[in-house]
SELOTI-738378 format. One record per residue (C-alpha): x, y, z; residue in three letters. Coordinates in steps of 0.25 Angstrom, whole numbers, plus 5000, padded with zeros to 4 digits. Example, Ala and Ser with C-alpha at 12.3 -4.5 7.8 and 13.67 -1.06 7.14 Angstrom:
2
504949825031ala
505549965029ser
***
This chain:
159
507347934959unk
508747984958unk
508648034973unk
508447894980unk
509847834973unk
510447864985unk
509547844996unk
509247745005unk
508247645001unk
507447605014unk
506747465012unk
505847355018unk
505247355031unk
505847345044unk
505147325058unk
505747345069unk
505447355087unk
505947485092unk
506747425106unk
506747485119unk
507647605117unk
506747645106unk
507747585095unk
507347525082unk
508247455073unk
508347525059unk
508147405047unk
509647375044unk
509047375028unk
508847535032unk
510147545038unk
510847485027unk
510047575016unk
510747695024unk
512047645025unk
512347605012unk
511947725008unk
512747815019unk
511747895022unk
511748005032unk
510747955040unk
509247915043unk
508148025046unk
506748005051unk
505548095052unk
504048075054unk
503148035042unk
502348135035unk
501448045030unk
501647905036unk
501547885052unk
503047835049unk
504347905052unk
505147925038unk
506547895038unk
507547935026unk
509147935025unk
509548085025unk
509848075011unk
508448065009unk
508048175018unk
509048255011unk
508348224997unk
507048245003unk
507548395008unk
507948414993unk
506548384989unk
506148504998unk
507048604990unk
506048594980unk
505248694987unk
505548834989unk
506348855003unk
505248905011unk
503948825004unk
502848755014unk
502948645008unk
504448625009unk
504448675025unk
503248575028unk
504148475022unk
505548535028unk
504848525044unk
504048385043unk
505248305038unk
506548375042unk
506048445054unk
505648315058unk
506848225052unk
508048175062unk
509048075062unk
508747925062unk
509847835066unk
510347705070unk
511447645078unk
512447515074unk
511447435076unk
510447495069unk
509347545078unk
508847675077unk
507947765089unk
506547815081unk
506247945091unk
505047905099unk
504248025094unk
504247985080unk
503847835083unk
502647895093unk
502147975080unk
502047865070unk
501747775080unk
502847685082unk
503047605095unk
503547475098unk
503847425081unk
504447525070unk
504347485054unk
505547545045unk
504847555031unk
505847565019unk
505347665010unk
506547674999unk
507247785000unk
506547815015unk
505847735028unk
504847755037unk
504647705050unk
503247635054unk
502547605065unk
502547445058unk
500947415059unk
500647545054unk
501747505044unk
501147395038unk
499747475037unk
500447565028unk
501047445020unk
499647375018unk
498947505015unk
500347535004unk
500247414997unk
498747424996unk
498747574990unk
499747504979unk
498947384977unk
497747454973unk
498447564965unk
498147664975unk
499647704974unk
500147674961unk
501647654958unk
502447774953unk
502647784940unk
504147754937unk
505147814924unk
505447734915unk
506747654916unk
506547654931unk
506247494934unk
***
């Protein structure tokens, strides 16, 4: 729990119309979450698991690279890992006014068109296609509801 103290916390949803430059405002709820914590910055990389594009502060790419020390240098496991995220990985930012270019290839492979959906995540966010979005919300909240995905189990203390 201690490595999320200091991080971000991404919350809510936020649609938003990509204009005709190809620019899309970034929630000003995010931008603040980054700020106040004066972070380095914002990465973004395709999902692994979600037809989303992940998005993290580098603080949290920097914790998610000491998680991969763990294995030994030159371990599969850690390579696989190594080459889908941070050979993927590059900068996301935004201007003074808050708008931030999503490169096209990325959009076309989790397709994105015309609407994107910033989904808090806590410590990161991803970025939906929004119906697609709200399929994976319904389908969420169902798995919890019938106790297909039970809470974790928390320490004692904790709440």
């Amino acid at each position: 729990m201690s490595l999320l103290v200091n991080t971000a916390l991404f919350l809510n949803t936020h649609t938003h119309r990509i204009d005709g430059k190809g620019r899309v405002s970034f929630p000003a709820p995010f931008r603040t979450a980054v700020d106040s914590r004066n972070s380095q910055g914002l990465v973004i990389f395709r999902s692994l698991v979600d037809p989303a594009i992940e998005g993290m502060t580098v603080e949290r790419l920097q914790q998610m690279a000491s998680a991969l020390e763990s294995f030994p240098p030159f371990a599969p496991e850690r390579a696989y890992f190594e080459t889908a995220i941070f050979g993927a990985a590059q900068a996301l930012l935004y201007d003074g006014e808050g708008r931030c270019s999503l490169p096209k290839s990325l959009l076309d492979q989790v397709g994105i068109t015309t609407d994107v959906a910033f989904l808090g995540r806590g410590a990161t966010f991803q970025i939906w296609e929004p119906q697609a979005l709200e399929r994976r919300r319904i389908e969420s909240i169902e798995a919890i509801r019938v106790g297909t995905v039970p809470f974790p189990v928390l320490p004692a203390g904790v709440l």
